[in-house]
Phi, psi and omega in degrees: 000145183235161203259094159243182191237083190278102197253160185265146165212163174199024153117343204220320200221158186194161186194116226272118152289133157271329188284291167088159162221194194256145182221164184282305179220158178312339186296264174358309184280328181290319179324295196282318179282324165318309184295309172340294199299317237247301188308287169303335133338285193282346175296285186336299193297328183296340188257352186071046174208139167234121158220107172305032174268327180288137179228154197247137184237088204281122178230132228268165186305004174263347186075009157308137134290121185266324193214123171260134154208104187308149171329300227272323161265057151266012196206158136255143215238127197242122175290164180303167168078000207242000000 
């Protein structure tokens, strides 16, 4: 098991996990970061704000990013008209 770390960004601003948690596998992180991503989504909406600028950046005990992923693609987003 390896130790990562999802820290939130959105280009300007960021918020650091100090902790990190443990996963099996990379399937196992994206999984947790989707939900992650998906979760915070829905505090926001509940408040009446979505903002897609932030993206979850998973990162490894070197502080590599392994894995990214924007707000905006966590969601499929269907426009008015289609």
């Amino acid at each position: 098991m390896s130790r990562f770390f999802m820290n939130l960004r959105d280009g300007t601003e960021e918020l650091l996990d100090p902790e990190g948690v443990e996963y099996a596998s990379m399937d196992a992180l994206r999984i947790a970061v989707m939900a992650t991503v998906r979760d915070l989504m829905r505090g926001d909406i509940e408040r009446g704000v979505l903002d897609l600028r932030f993206r979850l950046d998973a990162e490894d005990g070197d502080g590599e990013i392994v894995y990214t992923l924007p707000f905006k693609h966590a969601v499929n987003i269907i426009p008015e008209g289609i």
